[in-house]
C-alpha positions as CSV (number, residue, x, y, z in Angstrom):
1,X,7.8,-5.0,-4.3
2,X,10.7,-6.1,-1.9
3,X,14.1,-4.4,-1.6
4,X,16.9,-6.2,-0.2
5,X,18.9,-4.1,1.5
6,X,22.4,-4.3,3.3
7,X,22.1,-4.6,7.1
8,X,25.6,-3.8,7.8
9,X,28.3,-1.9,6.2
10,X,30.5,-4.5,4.1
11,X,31.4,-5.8,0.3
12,X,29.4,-7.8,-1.9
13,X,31.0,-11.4,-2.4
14,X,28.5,-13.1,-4.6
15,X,25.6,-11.8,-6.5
16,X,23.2,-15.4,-7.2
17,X,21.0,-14.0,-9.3
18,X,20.0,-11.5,-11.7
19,X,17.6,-9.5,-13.1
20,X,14.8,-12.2,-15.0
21,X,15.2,-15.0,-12.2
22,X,12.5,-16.4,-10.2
23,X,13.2,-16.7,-6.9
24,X,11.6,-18.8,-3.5
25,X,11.1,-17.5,-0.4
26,X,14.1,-17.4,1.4
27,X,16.6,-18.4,-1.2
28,X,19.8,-16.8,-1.2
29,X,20.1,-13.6,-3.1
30,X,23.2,-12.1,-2.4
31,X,26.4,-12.7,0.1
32,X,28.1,-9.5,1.6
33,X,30.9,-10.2,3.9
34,X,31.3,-7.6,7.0
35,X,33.4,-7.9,9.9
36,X,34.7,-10.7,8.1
37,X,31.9,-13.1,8.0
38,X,29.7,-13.8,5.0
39,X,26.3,-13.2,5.5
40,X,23.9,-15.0,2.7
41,X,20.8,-12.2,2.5
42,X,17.7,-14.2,1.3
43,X,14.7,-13.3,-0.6
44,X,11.8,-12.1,2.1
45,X,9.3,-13.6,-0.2
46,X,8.8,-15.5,-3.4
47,X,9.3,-13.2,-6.5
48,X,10.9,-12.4,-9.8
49,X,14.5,-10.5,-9.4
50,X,13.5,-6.9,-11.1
51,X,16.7,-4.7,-10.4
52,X,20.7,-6.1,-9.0
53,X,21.7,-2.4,-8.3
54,X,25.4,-3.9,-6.9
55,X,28.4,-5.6,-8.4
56,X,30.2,-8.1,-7.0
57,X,33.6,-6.7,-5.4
58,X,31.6,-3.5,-4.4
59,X,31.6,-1.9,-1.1
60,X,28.3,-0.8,0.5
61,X,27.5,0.8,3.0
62,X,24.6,-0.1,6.1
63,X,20.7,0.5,4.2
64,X,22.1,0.2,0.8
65,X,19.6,-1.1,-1.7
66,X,21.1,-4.3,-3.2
67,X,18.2,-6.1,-4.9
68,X,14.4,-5.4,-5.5
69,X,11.9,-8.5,-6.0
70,X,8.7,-8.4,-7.5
């Protein structure tokens, strides 16, 4: 099991999957801005999408669990 996680405190922008999806390595998950920059997080490894635990809009903080692969 993988768990995305945010590296930085900031909002969620876009959510690009959802629970279901399969999912390559590296494709984009999930897009937080911080600091006003969008960073694209990206799956560490290939997977089915088990749990979004964010909404888009949502502030997070730094270490928050956004999504878990399987």
């Amino acid at each position: 099991v993988q768990r995305i996680t945010a590296p930085m405190p900031g909002r969620v922008v876009r959510i690009l999957v959802k629970p279901g999806d399969e999912v390559a390595h590296r494709q984009g998950v999930i897009v937080v801005e911080a600091m006003k920059m969008e960073n694209e997080l990206g799956a560490p490894k290939a997977g089915r999408v088990k749990e979004v635990s964010v909404t888009e809009g949502q502030s997070v903080e730094a270490g928050r669990l956004l999504v878990v692969i399987e």
